[in-house]
FIKOLSE-282080 format. One line per field, with one value per atom (N, C-alpha, C, O): x, y, z; atom name. Coordinates in steps of 0.1 Angstrom, whole numbers, plus 2048, in hexadecimal, padded with zeros to 3 digits. Layout:
<atoms>
x	(X,...);
y	(Y,...);
z	(Z,...);
site	(CA,...);
</atoms>
This chain:
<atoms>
x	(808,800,808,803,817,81D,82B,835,82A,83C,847,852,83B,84B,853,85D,849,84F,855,850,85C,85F,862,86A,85A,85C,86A,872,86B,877,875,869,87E,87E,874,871,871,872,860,85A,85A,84E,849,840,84E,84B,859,862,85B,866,869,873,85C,859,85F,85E,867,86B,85E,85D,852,84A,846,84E,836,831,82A,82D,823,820,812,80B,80C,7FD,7F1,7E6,7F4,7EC,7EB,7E1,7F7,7F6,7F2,7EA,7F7,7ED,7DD,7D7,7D8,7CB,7C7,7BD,7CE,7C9,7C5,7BB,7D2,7D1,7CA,7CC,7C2,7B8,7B7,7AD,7C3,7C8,7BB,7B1,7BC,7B0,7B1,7BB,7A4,7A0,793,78A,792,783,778,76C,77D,772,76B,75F,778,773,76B,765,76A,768,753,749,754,745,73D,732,744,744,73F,734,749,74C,744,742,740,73C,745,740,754,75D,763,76D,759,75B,765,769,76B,773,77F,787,785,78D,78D,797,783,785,78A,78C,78D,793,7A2,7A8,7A9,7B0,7B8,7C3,7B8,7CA,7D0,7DD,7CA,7D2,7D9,7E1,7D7,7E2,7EC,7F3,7EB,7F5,800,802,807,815,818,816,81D,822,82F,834,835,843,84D,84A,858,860,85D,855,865,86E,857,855,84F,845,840,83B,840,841,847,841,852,85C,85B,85B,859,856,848,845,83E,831,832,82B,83B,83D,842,83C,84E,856,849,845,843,83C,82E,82B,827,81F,825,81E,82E,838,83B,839,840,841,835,832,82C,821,816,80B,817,80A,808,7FF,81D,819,816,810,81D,818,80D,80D,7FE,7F3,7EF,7E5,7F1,7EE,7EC,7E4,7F9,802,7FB,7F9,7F8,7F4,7DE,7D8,7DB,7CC,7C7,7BE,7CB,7CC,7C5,7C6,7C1,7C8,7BB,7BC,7B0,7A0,7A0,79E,7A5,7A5,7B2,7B3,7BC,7C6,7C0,7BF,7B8,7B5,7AA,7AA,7A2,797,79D,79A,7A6,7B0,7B8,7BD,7BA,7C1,7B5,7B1,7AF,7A0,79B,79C,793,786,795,798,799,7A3,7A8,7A2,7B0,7B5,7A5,7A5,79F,791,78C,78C,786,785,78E,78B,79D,7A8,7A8,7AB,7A5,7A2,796,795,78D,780,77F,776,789,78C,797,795,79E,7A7,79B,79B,792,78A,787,78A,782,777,782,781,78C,795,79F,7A6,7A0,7AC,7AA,7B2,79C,796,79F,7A0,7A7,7B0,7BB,7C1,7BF,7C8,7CB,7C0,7D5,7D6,7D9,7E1,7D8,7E0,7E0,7D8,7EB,7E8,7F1,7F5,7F2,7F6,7EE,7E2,7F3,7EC,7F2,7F8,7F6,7F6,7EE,7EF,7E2,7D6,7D6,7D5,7D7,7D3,7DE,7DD,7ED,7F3,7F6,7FC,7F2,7EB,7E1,7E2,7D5,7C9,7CE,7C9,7DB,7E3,7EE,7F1,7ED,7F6,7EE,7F3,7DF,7D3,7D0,7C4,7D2,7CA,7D7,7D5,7E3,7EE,7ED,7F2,7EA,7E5,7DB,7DD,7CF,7C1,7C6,7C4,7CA,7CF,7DB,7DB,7E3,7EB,7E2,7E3,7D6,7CE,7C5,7C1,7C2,7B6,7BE,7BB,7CA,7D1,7E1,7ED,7DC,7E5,7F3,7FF,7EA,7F4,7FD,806,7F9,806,80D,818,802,80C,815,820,813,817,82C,833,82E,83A,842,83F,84C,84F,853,84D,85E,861,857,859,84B,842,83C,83A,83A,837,83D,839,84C,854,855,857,855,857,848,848,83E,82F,82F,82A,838,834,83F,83D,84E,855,850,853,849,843,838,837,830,826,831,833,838,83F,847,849,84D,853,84A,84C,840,834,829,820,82E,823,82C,827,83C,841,843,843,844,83F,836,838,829,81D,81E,818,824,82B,82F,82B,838,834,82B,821,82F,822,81A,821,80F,807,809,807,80C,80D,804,809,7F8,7F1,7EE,7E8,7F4,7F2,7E3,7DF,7D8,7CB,7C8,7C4,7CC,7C9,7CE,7C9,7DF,7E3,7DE,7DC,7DC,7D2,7C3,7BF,7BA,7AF,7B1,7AA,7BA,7B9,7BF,7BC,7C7,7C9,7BE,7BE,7B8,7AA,79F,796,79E,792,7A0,79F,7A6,7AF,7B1,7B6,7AC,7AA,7A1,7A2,796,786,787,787,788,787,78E,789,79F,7A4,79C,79C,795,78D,781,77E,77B,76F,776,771,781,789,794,795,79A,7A5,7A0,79B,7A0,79B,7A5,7B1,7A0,7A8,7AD,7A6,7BC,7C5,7C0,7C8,7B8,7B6,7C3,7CD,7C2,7D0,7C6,7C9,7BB,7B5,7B9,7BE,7B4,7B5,7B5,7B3,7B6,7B6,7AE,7A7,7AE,7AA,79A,793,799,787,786,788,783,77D,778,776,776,773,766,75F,764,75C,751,753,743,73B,742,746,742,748,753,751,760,765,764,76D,759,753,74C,74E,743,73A,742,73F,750,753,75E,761,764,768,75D,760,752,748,742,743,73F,742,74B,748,75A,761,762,765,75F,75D,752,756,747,73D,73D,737,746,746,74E,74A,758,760,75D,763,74E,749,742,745,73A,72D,739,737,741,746,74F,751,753,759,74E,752,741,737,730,72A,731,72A,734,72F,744,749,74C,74C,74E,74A,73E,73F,734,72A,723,719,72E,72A,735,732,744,74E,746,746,73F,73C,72F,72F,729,71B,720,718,731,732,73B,73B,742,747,736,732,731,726,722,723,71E,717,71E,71A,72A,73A,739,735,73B,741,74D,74E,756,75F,76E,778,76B,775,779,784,769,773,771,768,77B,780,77B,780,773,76B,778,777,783,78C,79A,7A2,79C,7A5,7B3,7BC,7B6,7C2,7C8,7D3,7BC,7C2,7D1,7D8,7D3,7D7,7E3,7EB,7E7,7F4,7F9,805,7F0,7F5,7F9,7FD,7F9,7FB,804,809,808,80E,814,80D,820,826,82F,837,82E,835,844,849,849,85A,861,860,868,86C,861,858,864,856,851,846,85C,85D,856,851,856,851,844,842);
y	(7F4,800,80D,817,80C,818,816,81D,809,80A,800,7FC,7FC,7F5,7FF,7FC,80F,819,815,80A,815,81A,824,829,82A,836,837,82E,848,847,842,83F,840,83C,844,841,84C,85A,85D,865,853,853,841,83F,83B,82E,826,822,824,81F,810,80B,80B,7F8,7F9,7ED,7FF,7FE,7F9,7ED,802,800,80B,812,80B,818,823,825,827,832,830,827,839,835,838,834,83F,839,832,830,829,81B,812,809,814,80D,80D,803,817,819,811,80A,813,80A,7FE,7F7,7FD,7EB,7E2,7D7,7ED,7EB,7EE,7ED,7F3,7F9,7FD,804,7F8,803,80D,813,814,824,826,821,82C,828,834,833,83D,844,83F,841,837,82F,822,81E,81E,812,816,810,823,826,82D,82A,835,841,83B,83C,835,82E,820,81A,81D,80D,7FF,7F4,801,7F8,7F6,7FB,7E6,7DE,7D5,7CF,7D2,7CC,7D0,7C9,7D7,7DE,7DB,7DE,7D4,7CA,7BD,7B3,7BE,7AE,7AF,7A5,7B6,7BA,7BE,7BE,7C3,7C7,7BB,7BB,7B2,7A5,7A0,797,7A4,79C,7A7,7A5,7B4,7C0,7BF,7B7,7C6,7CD,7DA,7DE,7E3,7EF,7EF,7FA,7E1,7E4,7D3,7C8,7D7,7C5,7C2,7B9,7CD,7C8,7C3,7BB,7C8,7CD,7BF,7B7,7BA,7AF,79D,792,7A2,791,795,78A,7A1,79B,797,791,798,791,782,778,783,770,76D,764,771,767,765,759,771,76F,765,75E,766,75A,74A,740,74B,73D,736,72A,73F,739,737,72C,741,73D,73C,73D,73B,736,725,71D,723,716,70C,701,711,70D,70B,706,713,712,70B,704,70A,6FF,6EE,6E4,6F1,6E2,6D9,6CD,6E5,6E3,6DD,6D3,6E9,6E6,6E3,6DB,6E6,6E1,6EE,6FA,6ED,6F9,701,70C,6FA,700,70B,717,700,70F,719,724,713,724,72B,736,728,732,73A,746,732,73D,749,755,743,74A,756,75F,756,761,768,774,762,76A,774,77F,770,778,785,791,77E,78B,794,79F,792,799,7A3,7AF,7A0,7A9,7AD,7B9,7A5,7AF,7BB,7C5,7B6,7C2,7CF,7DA,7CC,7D5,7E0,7ED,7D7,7E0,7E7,7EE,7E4,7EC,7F7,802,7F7,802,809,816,804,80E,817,823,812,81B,826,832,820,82E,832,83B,82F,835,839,837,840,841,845,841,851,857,851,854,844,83A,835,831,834,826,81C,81E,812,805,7F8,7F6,7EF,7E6,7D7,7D9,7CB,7C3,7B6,7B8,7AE,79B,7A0,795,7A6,7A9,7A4,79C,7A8,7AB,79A,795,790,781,77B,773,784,77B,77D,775,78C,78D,783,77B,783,777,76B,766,764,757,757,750,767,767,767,760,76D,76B,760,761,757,748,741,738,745,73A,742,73B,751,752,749,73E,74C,746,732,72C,72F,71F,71C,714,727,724,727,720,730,731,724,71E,720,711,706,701,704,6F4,702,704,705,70B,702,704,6F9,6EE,6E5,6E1,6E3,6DD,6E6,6E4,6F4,6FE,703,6FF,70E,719,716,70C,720,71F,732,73A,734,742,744,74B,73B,73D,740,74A,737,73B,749,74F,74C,756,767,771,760,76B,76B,777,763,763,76D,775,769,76B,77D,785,77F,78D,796,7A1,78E,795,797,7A1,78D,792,79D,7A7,79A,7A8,7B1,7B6,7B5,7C2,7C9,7D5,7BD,7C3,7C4,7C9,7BE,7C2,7D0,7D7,7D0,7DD,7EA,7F4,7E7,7F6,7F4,7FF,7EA,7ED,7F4,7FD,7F4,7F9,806,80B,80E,817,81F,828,816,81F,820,81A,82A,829,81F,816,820,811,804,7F9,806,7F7,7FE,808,7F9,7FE,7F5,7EB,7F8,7F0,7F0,7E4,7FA,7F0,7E4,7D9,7E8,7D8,7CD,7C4,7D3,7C6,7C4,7BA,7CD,7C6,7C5,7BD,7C9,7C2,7B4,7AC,7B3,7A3,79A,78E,79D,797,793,788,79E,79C,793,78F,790,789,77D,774,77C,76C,767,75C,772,767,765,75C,76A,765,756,74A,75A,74C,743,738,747,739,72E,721,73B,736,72E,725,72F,727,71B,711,71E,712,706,6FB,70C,705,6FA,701,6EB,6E6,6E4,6E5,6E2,6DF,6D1,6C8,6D0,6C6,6B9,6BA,6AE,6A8,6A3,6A1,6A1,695,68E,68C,68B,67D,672,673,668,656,658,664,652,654,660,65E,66D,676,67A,682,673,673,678,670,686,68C,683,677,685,67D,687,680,695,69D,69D,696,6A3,6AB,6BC,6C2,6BF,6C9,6D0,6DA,6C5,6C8,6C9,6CE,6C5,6C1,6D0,6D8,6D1,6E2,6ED,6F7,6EC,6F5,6FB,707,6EF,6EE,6F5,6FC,6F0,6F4,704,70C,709,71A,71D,726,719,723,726,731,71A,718,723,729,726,727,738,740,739,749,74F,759,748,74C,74F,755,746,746,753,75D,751,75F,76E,777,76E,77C,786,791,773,77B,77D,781,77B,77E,78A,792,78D,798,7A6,7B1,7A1,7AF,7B1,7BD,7A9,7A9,7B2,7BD,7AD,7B8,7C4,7CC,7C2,7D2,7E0,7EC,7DA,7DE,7E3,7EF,7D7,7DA,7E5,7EE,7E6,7EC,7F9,802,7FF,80A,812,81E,80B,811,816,821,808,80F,81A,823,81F,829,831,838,837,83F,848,842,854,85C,858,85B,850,84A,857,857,860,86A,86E,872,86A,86C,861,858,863,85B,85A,863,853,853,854,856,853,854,85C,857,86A,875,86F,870,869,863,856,852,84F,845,843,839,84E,84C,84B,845,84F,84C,841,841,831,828,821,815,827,825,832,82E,83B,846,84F,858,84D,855,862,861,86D,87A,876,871,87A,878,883,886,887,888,88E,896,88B,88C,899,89D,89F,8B3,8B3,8BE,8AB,8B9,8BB,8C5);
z	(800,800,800,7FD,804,807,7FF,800,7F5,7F1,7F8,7F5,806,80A,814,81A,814,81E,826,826,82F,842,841,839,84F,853,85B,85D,85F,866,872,874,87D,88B,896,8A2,891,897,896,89D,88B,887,88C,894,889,88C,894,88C,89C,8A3,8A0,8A1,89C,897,88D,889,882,879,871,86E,86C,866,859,853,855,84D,858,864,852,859,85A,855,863,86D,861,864,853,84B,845,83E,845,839,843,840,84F,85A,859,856,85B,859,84E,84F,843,834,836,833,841,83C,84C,851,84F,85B,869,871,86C,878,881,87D,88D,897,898,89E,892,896,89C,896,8A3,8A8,8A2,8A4,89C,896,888,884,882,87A,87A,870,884,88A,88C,889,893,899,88E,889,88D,882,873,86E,86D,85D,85C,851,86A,867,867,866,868,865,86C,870,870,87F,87C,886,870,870,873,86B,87A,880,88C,892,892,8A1,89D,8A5,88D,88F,886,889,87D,878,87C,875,88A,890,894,895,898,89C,893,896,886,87A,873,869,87B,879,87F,888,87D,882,87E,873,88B,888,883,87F,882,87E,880,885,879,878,889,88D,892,89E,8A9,8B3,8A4,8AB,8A5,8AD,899,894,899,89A,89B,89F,8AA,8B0,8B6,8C6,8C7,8D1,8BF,8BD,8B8,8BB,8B1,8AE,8B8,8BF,8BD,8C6,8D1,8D2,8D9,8E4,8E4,8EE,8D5,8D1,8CC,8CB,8CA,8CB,8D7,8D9,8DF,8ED,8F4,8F9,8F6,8FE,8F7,8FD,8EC,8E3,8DF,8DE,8DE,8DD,8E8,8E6,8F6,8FF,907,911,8FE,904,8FA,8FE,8EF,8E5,8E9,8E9,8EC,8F4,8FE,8FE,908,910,90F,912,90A,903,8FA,8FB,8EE,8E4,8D9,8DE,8D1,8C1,8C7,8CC,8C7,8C9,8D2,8D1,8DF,8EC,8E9,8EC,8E3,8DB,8D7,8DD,8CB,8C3,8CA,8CD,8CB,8D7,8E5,8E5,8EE,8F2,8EA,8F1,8DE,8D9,8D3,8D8,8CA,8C6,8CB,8C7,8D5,8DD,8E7,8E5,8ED,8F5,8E6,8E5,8DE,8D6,8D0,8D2,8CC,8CA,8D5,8D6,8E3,8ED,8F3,8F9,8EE,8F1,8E5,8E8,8DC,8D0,8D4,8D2,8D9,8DC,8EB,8ED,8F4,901,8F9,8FE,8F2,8ED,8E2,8E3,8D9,8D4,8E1,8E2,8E6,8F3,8F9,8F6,900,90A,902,906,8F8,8F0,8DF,8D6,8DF,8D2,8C7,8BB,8CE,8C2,8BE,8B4,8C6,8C6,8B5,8B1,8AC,8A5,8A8,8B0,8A7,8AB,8A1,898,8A5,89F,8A9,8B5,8A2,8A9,8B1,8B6,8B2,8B7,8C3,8C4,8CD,8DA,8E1,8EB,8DB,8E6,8EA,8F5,8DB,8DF,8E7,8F0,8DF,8ED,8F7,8FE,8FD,90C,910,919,907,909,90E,917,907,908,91E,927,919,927,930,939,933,93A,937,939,934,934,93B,943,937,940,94D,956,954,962,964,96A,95E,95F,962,96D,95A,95E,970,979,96D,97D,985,990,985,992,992,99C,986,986,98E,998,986,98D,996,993,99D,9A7,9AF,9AE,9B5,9B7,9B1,9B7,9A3,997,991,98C,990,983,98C,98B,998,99F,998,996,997,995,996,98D,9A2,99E,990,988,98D,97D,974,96C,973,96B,965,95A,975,97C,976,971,97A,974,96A,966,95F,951,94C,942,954,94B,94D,946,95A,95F,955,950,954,94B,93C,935,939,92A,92B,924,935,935,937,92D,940,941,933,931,92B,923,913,908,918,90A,90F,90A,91C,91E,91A,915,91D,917,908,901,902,8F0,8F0,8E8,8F8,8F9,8F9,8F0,901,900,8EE,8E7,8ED,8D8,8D2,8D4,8C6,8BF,8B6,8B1,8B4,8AC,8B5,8B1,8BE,8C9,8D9,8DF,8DF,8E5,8EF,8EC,900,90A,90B,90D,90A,910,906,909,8FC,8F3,8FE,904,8FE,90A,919,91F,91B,929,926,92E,920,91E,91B,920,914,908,916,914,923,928,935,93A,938,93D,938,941,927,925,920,928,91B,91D,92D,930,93A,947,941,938,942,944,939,93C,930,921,928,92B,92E,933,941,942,949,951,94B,952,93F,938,92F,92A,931,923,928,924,933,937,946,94F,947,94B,959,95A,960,96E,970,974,96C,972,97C,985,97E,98A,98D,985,999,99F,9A8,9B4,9A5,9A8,99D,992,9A4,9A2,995,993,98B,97A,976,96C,97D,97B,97C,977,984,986,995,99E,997,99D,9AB,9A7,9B8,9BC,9C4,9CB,9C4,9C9,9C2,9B8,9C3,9C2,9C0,9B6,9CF,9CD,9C1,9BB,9C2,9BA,9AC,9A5,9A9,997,996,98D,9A2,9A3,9A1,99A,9A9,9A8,997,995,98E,985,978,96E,97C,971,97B,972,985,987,982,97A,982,97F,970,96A,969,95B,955,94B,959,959,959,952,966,96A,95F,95A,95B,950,943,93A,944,933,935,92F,93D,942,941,938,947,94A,93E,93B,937,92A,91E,913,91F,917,91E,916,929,92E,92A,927,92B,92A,91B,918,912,903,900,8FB,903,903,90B,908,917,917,912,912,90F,907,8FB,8F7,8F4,8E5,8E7,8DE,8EE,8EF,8F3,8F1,8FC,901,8F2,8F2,8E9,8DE,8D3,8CD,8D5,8CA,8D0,8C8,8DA,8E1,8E1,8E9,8DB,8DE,8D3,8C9,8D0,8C8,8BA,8AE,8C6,8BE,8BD,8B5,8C7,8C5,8D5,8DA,8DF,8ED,8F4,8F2,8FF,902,914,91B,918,92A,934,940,92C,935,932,92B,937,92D,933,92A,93E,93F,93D,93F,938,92F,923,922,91C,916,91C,915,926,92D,92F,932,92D,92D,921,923,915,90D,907,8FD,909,903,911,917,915,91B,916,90D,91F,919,91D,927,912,917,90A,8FE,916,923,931,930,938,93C,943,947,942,945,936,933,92F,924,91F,918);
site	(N,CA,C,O,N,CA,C,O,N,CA,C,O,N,CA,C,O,N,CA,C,O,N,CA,C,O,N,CA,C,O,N,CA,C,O,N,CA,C,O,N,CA,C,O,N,CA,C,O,N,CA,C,O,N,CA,C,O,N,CA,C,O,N,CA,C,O,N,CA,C,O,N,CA,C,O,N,CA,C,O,N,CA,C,O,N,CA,C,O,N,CA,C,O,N,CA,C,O,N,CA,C,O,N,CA,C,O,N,CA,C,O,N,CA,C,O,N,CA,C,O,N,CA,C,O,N,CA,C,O,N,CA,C,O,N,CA,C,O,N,CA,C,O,N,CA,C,O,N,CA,C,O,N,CA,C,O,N,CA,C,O,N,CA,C,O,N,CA,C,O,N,CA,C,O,N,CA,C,O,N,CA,C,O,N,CA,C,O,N,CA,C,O,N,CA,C,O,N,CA,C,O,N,CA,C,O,N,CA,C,O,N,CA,C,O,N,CA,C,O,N,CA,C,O,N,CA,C,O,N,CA,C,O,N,CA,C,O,N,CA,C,O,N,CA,C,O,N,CA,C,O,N,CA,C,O,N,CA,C,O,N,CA,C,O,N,CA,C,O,N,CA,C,O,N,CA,C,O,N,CA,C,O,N,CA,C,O,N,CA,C,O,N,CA,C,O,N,CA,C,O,N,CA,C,O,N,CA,C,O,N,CA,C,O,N,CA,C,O,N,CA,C,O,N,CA,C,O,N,CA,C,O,N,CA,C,O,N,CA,C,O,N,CA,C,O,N,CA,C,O,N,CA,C,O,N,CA,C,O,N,CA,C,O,N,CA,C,O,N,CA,C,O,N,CA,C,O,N,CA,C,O,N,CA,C,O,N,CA,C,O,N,CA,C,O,N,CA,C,O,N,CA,C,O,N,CA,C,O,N,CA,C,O,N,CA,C,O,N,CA,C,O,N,CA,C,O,N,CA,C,O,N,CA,C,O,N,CA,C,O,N,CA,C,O,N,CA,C,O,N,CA,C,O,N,CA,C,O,N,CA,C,O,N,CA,C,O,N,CA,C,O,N,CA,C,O,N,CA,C,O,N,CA,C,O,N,CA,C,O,N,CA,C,O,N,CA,C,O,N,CA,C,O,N,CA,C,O,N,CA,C,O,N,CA,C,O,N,CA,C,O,N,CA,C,O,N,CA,C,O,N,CA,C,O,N,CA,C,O,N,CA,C,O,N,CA,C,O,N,CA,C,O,N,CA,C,O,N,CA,C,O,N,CA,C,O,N,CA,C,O,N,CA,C,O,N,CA,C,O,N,CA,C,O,N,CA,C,O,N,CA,C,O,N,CA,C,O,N,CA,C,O,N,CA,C,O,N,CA,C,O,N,CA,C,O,N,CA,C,O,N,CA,C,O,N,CA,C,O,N,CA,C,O,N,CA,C,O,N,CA,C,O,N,CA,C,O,N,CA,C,O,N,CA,C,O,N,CA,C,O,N,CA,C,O,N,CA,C,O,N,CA,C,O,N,CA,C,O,N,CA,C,O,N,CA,C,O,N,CA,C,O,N,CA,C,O,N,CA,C,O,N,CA,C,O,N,CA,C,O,N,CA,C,O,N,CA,C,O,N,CA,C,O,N,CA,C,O,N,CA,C,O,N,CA,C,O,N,CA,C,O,N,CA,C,O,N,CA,C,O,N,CA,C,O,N,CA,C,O,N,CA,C,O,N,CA,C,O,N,CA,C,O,N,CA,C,O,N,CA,C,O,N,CA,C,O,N,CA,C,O,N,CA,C,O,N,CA,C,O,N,CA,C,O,N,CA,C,O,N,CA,C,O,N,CA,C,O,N,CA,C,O,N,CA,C,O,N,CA,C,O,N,CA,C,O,N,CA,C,O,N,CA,C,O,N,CA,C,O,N,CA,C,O,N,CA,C,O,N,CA,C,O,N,CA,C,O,N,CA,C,O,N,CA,C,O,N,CA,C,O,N,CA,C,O,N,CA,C,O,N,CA,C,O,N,CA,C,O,N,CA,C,O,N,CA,C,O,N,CA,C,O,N,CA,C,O,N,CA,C,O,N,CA,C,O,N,CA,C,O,N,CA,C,O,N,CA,C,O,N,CA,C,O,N,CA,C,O,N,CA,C,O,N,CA,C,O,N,CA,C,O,N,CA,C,O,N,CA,C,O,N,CA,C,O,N,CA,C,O,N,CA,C,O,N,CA,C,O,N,CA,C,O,N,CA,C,O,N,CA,C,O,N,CA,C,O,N,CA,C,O,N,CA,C,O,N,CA,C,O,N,CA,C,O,N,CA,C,O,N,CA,C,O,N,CA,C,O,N,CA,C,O,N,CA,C,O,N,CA,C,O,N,CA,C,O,N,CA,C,O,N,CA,C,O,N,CA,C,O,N,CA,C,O);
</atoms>
């Protein structure tokens, strides 16, 4: 659309084009989105990139923990896991960060990182691990300050990581270490299908009142004027 452009550093830091060839080729904007009619913009940034480097830390980080929820569940509950978070993360960044561009599969593999919390809290007693722990918290920290540049947008990443708990809570099944794996509770069977259950309900409830608070939106402000700080810091910060 643009040549093959990259912009300078100074305009796109991802080594990418620029925020209208973005737009072109589907980028989230939310005026266009409410405004123009063109919802397909809640599903199109997940297969974008703002740029190479914005690019290969999105593969590497869905390689490692994409394939390990694969592995572990199997392809069905992945892809749902990346899915629904990556578009519920799109449609929390329409809402507080309207004037925002963005693009990027973030949001799903935050979703993937919320479902491997969502799984250590289910089987607590086999997964718990600091390392884990540490590893899951250093990838959020170092994908939240990409978040920080331009065309790369942390509420995508923390929404998508909010509705990837909920999904992992409805998807990922609880570990037994009973007898050939057969439960030996009531209770414990009740309480597997609550939490299952709660997880399905709550990520359907906030889907739709997400999607019902953008349609209802202007599409230009934003319910929250200091939002954008989690996503766009002034630097230096005197200035």
């Amino acid at each position: 659309l643009n040549g093959w452009k990259v912009e300078p550093l100074s305009v796109n830091p991802m080594i990418g084009p620029s925020a209208e060839t973005l737009i072109k080729m589907g980028a989230k904007q939310t005026s266009l989105i409410v405004n123009q009619g063109e919802w397909y913009r809640l599903f199109s940034p997940m297969v974008l990139h703002a740029g190479l480097i914005h690019y290969f830390l999105n593969m590497m980080a869905l390689w490692f923990i994409g394939k390990a929820v694969e592995q572990c569940h199997g392809f069905a509950a992945a892809a749902i896991i990346f899915v629904i978070p990556a578009v519920g993360g799109t449609i929390m960044s329409a809402i507080f960060l309207p004037e925002y561009i963005s693009v990027g599969a973030s949001g799903g593999i935050f979703g993937l990182i919320g479902a491997c919390i969502a799984d250590i809290c289910i089987n607590w007693s086999l997964l718990f691990s600091k390392h884990v722990l540490l590893w899951l918290l250093f990838d959020i920290v170092i994908n939240c300050l990409v978040g920080l540049t331009p065309f790369v947008d942390n509420f995508t990443h923390l929404g998508g990581m909010v509705y990837g708990f909920l999904c992992g809570l409805s998807t990922i099944e609880r570990l037994s270490t009973d007898f050939f794996g057969i439960a030996t509770t009531f209770c414990s069977r009740l309480r597997n299908v609550i939490v299952r259950f709660s997880g399905l309900i709550l990520s359907v409830v906030l889907i739709m009142v997400t999607t019902a608070l953008l349609v209802e939106s202007d599409g230009g402000a934003s319910p929250c004027s200091g939002c954008r700080y989690v996503s766009c810091v002034p630097f230096p910060p005197w200035a």
